[in-house]
N, C-alpha and C positions, 0 to 999 in steps of 0.2 A: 504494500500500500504506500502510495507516494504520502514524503512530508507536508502535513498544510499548516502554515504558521497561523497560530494562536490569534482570533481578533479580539477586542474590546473585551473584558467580562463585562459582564451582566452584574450590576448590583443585587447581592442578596439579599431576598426576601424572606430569610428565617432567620428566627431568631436562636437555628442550630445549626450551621453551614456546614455542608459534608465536603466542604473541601475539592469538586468536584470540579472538570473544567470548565469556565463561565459564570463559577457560582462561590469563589474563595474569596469571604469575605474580607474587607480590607482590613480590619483590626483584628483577624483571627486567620492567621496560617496555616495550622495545624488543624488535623483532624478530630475533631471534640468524639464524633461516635461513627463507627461505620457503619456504612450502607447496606441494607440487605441485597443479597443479589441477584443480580440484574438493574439495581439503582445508581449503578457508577455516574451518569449523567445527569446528577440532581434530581433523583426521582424521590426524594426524600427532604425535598427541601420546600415541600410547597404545600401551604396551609392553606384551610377552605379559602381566606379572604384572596389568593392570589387564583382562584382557580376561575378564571376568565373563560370565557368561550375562545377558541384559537379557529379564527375563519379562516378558509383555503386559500382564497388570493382576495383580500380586502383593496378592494377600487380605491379607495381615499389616502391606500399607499403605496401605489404604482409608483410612484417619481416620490424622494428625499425631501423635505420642503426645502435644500437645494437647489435640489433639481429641476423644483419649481420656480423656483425663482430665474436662474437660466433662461428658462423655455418662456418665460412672461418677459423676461426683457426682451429674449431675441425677437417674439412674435413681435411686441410691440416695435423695435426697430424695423423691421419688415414691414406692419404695418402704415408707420410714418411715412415710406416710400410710395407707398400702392404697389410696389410689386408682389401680390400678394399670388399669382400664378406662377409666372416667368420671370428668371431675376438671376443675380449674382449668386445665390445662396447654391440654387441646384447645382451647378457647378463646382460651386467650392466644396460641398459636401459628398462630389463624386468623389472629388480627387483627393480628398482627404481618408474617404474609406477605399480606395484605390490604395492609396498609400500605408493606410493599413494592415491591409490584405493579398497587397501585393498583384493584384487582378484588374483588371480595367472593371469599370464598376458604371451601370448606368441603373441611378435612382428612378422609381413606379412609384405609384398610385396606393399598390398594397402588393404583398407576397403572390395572392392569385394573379392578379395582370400581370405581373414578373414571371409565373409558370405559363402561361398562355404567351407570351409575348419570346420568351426563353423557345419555346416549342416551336411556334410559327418561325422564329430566327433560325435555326437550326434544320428547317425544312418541312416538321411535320404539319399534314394538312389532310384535307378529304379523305375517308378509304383507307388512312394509314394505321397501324395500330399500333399502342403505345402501352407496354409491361410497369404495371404500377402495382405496388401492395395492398391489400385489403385494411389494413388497420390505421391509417390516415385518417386526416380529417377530410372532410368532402370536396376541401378545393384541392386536392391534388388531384382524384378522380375529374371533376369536373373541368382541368384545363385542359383536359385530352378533349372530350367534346364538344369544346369553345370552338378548338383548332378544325373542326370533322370530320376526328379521329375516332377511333374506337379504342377506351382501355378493354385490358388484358389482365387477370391478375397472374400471380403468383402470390408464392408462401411465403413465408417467414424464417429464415435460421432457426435452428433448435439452441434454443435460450436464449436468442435475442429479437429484440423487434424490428428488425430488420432485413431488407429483401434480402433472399436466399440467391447470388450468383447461380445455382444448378437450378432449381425448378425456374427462373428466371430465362434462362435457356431453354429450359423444356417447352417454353410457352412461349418461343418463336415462331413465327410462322411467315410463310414468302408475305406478309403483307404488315410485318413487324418493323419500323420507322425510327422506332428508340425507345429505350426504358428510363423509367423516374425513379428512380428507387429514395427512399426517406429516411433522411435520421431523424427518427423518432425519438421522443422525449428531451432529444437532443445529443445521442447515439451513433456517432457514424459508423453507415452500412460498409460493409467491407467493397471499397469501392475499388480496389485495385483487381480485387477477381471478380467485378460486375464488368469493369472497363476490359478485362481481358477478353468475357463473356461476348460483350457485345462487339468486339473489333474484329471475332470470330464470325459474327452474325453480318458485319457491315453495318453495325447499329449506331447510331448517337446519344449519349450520353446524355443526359441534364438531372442534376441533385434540388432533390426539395430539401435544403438545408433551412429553412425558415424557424425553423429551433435551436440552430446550429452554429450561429455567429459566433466566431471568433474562433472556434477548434481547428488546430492545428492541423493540414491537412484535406480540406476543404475546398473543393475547387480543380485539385492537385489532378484527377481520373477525371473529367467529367469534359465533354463541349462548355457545358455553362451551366452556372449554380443560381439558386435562387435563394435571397434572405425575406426573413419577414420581420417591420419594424412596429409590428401592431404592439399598441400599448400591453398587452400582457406576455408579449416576447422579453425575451433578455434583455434585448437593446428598444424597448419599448419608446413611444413618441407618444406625442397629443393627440394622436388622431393615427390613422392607420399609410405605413407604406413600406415598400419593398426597394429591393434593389437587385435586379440582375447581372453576376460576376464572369467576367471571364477573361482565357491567356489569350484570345485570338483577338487581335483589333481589327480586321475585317470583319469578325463577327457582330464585336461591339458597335459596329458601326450599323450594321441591320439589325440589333436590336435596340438603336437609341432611334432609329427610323421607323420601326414598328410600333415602338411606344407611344411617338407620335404623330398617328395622322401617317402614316410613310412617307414624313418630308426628309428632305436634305438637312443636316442642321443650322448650315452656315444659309440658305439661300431661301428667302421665305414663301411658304404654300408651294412648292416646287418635291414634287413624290419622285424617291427614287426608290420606292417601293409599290405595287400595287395595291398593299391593304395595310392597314392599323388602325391601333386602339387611340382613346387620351388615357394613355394612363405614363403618364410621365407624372413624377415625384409635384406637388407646389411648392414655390419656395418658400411660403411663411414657413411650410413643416420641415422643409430643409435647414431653413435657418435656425432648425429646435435641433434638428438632429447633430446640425454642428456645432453646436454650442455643448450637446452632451456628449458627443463621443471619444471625448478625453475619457470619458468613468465608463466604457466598458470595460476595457481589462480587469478593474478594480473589481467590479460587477461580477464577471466571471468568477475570479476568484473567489469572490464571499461565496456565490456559488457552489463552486467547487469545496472549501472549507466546513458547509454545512451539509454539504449532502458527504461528505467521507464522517461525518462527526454524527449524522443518521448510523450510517454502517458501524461504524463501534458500539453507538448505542445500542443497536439492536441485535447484534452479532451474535448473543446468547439463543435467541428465537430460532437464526439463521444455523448457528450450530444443531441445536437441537432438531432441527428437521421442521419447525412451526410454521416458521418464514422464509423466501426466499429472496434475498438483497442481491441487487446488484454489485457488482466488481469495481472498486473503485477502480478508475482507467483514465488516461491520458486524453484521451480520443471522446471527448464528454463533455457536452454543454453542462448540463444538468439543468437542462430546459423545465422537468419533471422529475420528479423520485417517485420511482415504481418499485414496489413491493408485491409479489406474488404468495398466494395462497394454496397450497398443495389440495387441501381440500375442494376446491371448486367452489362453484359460485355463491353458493347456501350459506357455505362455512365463512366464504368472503363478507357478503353481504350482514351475517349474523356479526361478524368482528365489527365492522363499517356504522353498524348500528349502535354496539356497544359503545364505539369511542363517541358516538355525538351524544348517547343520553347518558353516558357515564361522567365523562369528562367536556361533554362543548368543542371535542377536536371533529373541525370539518375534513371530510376526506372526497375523491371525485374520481371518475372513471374515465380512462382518454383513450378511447371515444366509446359512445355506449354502446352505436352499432356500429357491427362491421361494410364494408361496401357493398358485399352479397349479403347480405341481411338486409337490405332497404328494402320496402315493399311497393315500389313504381313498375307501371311494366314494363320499362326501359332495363329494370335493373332484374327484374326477373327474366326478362327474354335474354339477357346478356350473362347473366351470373346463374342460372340455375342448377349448372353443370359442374361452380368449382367445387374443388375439391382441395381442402388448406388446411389441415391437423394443426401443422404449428401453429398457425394464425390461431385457429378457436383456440386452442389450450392457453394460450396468452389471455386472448378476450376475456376467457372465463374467469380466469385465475389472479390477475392485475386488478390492485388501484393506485392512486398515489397521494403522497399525505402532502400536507403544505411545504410548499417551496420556491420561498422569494427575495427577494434582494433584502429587503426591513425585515425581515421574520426575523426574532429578536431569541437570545440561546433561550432563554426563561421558557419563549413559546415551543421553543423547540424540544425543551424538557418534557414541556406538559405533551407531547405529541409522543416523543418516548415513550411517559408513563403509561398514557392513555393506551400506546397499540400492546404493551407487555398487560396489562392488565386485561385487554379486549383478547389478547390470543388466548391465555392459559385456561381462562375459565371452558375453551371451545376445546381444549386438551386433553380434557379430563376421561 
C-alpha cells in the first residue's frame, strides 16, 4: 500500500481520545484506554451528541468557501466584460489543462458532448458500432447513438469495473468502429491490452475518463479521452463541462471544429466540417475552471488519503471475508469508494439500511441499473441477448459510502463505525 501523508487532524470530540489517526487530542498524546477491535479509526470516540447524520455528497459543499470565493470573483470579472460565451478564458483554460496533462485539450459544454463530439472526430457515425460496458452511467451509452451508431456491450474484468480487453474482442464484428471503455469510479480500465485489442481489430480508441482526471496515464492508449467537469466530479465547476484530450493535433483540430458548428476556428461561420454541435466550453465557466485548477492535485490527493484510510479502517471486514475493499492503486481517481458485498443484494441492501437508521450514514449505488436492464424497446430489441456475469455480480454486490473533497476524518469515522457495526450483526 502506497504512503499517504497524514492531513489536518480533526479536533477531538471526546472527552476520552483513543489516540487514533485524526482524533489525538492536542493536550493528550498518549493513549488513556484502548480501543476495542476493529475501533482503530476512532470508532470509540464519539458520543450520542456528535452522532450527526453523514450525507453522501452534501450540495452546499461541493467547492471550499475558497473555492467559492475564486469562482464568484472570476465569474464576476467575466461578467464585467460580457464575454460571457466567447472570450479569452476558453482558451486560457485549454492551454492550461493542456499543460497539465500534457494533451492538446479542447474544453465542451459537459462530458456527454465531449463523448459525442470525441466519437464523431475520430470517424464514428451511421451503421457503425461502438463496444461500450454495461455499468456506466447513460451518457456513455447514449453518445454512441447521438453519433448513428449502434452500442455493443461487453463484460467487465473479474474484480474490477472495468471493460474486459477479451470479451471486448469477442464483441467485434465487421461493423465495429471503436470501443469506449470507462474508468469507472475513477478506475483505469487496462487500456494498454484494450488499445492492443483494438489495433488488432482496426478499431479506434476513445476513454470515458470523466471520473478520471488527473491519473497518471490517461490519454496514454487511446485516439482521444474525455473528462467531465460536472460539479460532482473531482474537478467539479459551477455548472456542468467537459473537455476532450488528445496527442494528435490534426485530431484536435476536428474536434474543436465539431464542437462548434464545424467552423474553422481562426475564420468566422466558415465549416470545414460538414456537421457539429454548440457544445464548446462558455467562458464565464472557463474563467471558474481556471481560476480553480491550481487545487486539483491537492484534491486528488485528499482523495486518494481518505479512500486508503477507508481501506485500513475497514481491512478487519475485508480480512475476515465480510467485505470486499478495493486495492489501494496508483492508477485511481477515487472518483467513488466501492465496497462489495459477498452476500448479494439482500444482505447489501439489509447493511445499507442499517447504517442510515443506525447511524445517519448515507450510502448510494453507481448506477442502479445496468444498460441491458432498461426497459425501452430500443434497449430491449438491442440488449436482450447479452450475456455479462461479471457485470451482474458487480451490480448486485457494490455500493459506495461517502467520498468527497470536505468529508471531514470525524465523518469518516462515523462511516467506519457505522459499516462494522451494519456488517456483523448480518454475520451472525
Amino acid at each position: 500500500m502506497a504512503a499517504v501523508v497524514s492531513g489536518p487532524r480533526d479536533r477531538c470530540e471526546s472527552a476520552d481520545p483513543c489516540g487514533s489517526i485524526g482524533h489525538a487530542h492536542p493536550s493528550r498524546r498518549t493513549r488513556r484506554k484502548p480501543c476495542p477491535p476493529g475501533f482503530r479509526y476512532g470508532r470509540c470516540l464519539l458520543d450520542s451528541s456528535s452522532r450527526l447524520p453523514v450525507p453522501f455528497l452534501p450540495k452546499s459543499r461541493l467547492l471550499t468557501p475558497a473555492e467559492q470565493r475564486v469562482a464568484a470573483e472570476c465569474y464576476a470579472r467575466t461578467l464585467a466584460t460580457g464575454e460571457l460565451t466567447s472570450g479569452p478564458a476558453a482558451a486560457g483554460f485549454e492551454a492550461a489543462l493542456a499543460d497539465f496533462l500534457g494533451l492538446h485539450a479542447v474544453a465542451t459544454s459537459s462530458g456527454t458532448d465531449g463523448l459525442i463530439v470525441a466519437l464523431r472526430s475520430v470517424g464514428v457515425g451511421p451503421g457503425d458500432e461502438v463496444i461500450i460496458p454495461a455499468n456506466s452511467f447513460a451518457a456513455t451509452e447514449n453518445a454512441v447513438p447521438a453519433c448513428g451508431a449502434v452500442p455493443v456491450l461487453a463484460d467487465i474484468e473479474p474484480g474490477r469495473p472495468t471493460l474486459d480487453p477479451e470479451s471486448a474482442g469477442a464483441a467485434v464484428t465487421s461493423r465495429t468502429k471503436a470501443v469506449l471503455p470507462v474508468h469507472l469510479y475513477g478506475r483505469l480500465a487496462d487500456m494498454a491490452a484494450l488499445r492492443r485489442t483494438a489495433d488488432a481489430h482496426g478499431l479506434r480508441v476513445v476513454e470515458d475518463a470523466c471520473q478520471a482526471i488527473g491519473v497518471t496515464g490517461v490519454g496514454q492508449h487511446s485516439d482521444a479521452t474525455v473528462l467531465s467537469f460536472n460539479p460532482y466530479k473531482n474537478f467539479g465547476l459551477t455548472g456542468k463541462a467537459g473537455a476532450v484530450l488528445t496527442g494528435d493535433g490534426e485530431l484536435a483540430a476536428r474536434v474543436r471544429a465539431i464542437a462548434y458548428h464545424g467552423f474553422h476556428p481562426d475564420r468566422k461561420n466558415v465549416k470545414t466540417e460538414p456537421w457539429g454541435l454548440n457544445a464548446k466550453i462558455d467562458n464565464s465557466l472557463a474563467s471558474v475552471a481556471l481560476g480553480l485548477l491550481p487545487g486539483l492535485t491537492l484534491k486528488n490527493y485528499r482523495r486518494a488519503f481518505l479512500a486508503e484510510r477507508y481501506i485500513t479502517g475497514l481491512a478487519e471486514l475485508h480480512t475476515s471475508g465480510l467485505l470486499v475493499l478495493p486495492s489501494f492503486s496508483p492508477d485511481h481517481a477515487w472518483h467513488l469508494f466501492t465496497v462489495r458485498v459477498p452476500g448479494g443484494p439482500a444482505e447489501r441492501e439489509e447493511i445499507r439500511a442499517r447504517m442510515r437508521s443506525g447511524s445517519g450514514v448515507e450510502t448510494d449505488i453507481y448506477y442502479p441499473v445496468l444498460t441491458h436492464h432498461q426497459r425501452t424497446p430500443l434497449h430491449k430489441s438491442l440488449f436482450s441477448r447479452s450475456v455479462l456475469p461479471h457485470t451482474e455480480q458487480l451490480h448486485t454486490t457494490a455500493f459506495q459510502l461517502p467520498l468527497h473533497n470536505q468529508l471531514s476524518l470525524t465523518e469518516q469515522d462515523r462511516v467506519i463505525e457505522a459499516l462494522h457495526a451494519a456488517v456483523r450483526p448480518t454475520a451472525r
